[in-house]
N, C-alpha and C positions, 0 to 999 in steps of 0.2 A: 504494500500500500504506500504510494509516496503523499507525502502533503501535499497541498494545493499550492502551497508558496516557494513549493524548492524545483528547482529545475530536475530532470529525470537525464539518466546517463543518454537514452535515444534523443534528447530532448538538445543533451550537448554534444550527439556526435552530428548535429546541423553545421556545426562550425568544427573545422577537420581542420582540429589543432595540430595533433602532428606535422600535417603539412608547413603548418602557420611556424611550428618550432624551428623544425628542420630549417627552416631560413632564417629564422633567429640568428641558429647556430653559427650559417654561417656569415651571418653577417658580423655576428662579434669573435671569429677565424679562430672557431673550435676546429683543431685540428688531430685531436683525438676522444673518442667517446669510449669509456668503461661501462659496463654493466654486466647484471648477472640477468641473467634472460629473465624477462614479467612481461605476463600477456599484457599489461597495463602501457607497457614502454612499446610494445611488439612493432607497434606499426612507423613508430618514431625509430625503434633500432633497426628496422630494415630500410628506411630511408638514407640512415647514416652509413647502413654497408654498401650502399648501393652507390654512395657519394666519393670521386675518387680524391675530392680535398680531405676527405675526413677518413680516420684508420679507427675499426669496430672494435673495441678489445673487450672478449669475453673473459669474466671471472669467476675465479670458482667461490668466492667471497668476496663480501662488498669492499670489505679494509683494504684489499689490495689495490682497490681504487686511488685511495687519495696517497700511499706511495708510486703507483703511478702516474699520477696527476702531476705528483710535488718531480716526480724526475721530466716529466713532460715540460713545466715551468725550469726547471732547469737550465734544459734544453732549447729552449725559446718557443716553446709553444702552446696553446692553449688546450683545455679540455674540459671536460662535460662528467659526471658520474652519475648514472642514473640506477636507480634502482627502487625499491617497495620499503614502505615503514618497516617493515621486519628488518630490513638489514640494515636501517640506522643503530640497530643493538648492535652489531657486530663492529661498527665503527666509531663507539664512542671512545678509545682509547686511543687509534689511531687521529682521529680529529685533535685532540692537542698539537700535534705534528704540523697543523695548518697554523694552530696561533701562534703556537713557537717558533717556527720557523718563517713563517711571515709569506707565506704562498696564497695568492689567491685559489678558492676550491670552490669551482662552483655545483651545486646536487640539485637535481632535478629528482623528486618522489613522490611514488604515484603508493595512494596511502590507500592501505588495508584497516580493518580492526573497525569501522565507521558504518555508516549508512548500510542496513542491512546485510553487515557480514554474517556467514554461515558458520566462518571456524571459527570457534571459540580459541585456539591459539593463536590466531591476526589480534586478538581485540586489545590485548595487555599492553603493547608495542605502539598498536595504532593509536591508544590513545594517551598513550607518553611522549612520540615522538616528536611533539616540535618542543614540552619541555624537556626533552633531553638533548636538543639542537642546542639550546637555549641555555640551558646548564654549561654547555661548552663551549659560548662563545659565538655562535655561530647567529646570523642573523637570518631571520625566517621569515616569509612571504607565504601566506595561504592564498590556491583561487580555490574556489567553489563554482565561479562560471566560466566553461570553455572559452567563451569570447575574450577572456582577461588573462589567458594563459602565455600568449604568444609576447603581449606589452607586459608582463609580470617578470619573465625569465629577461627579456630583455634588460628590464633594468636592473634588476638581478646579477646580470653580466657585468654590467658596468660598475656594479657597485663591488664585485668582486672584484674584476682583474683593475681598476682602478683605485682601490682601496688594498688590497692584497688581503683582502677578508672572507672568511669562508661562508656563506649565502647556502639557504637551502629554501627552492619555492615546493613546497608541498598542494600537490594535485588531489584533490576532494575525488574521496570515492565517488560521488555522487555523479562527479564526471564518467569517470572509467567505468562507473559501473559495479555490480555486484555479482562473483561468482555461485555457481550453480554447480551443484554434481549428481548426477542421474545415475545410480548404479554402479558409481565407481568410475563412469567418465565424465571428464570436465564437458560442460555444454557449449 
């Protein structure tokens, strides 16, 4: 049942944000994107494989993002981490790494644990993690409407690689949507 006043996930995939990102991206010369594969990111990480400015790096953990990121910045080059509230747990340890060491990091996360979730182990995570962004420094942007996602990470960006501050804009399930399992397969 969704309320009458909240936008519905079919209601934001009218405005095909991914697309809208992916130029984002490259306008602010993300020139590498991490992630650990999420149907939430799916259609945004395969525009980025498909992009021959931008290099896809799959991870087997989120943390290994932002030591990728920080040798990326190193290196002279920008990059993107995306991933699901769950695995903002995995990288609260490594995120000091961004304030100590003075690296912009910018995260894109598409959040679980909220609006009609099914698994009871999304909900713990989903609904700690922007205070646990928060607890570490990091500075956080929620959208709730598709149409605000593509101008959010934008300045997002800016306020990252020009500030050298680690940003995270968190993506409202209500966007993405809410998973479904029928029998043991995802819908």
């Amino acid at each position: 049942m969704t309320p009458p006043d909240n936008r519905t996930a079919a209601e934001g995939a009218a405005v095909d944000w991914p697309v809208q990102l992916h130029g984002v991206l490259r306008r602010a010369g993300i020139a590498q994107v991490t992630y650990v594969p999420d149907a939430g990111h799916a259609r945004l990480i395969e525009l980025c494989q498909q992009d021959a400015s931008m290099k896809a790096i799959v991870l087997t953990s989120e943390q290994e993002g932002v030591g990728v990121l920080a040798g990326a910045w190193l290196g002279g080059q920008r990059g993107v981490l995306l991933m699901q509230s769950s695995g903002v747990g995995n990288c609260i340890n490594t995120l000091s790494m961004a304030q100590v060491c003075g690296f912009p990091l910018l995260m894109l996360v598409t959040m679980r644990g909220e609006w009609g979730e099914f698994n009871p182990w999304q909900v713990p995570m989903g609904q700690s993690t922007e205070q646990c962004l928060r607890a570490q420094n990091v500075l956080v942007e929620r959208v709730t409407d598709a149409a605000l996602i593509a101008p959010t990470v934008e300045a997002a960006a800016q306020i990252a690689f020009n500030s050298s501050r680690a940003v995270a804009v968190l993506i409202s399930q209500r966007i993405i949507g809410t998973k479904t399992f029928a029998k043991g397969v995802e819908e």
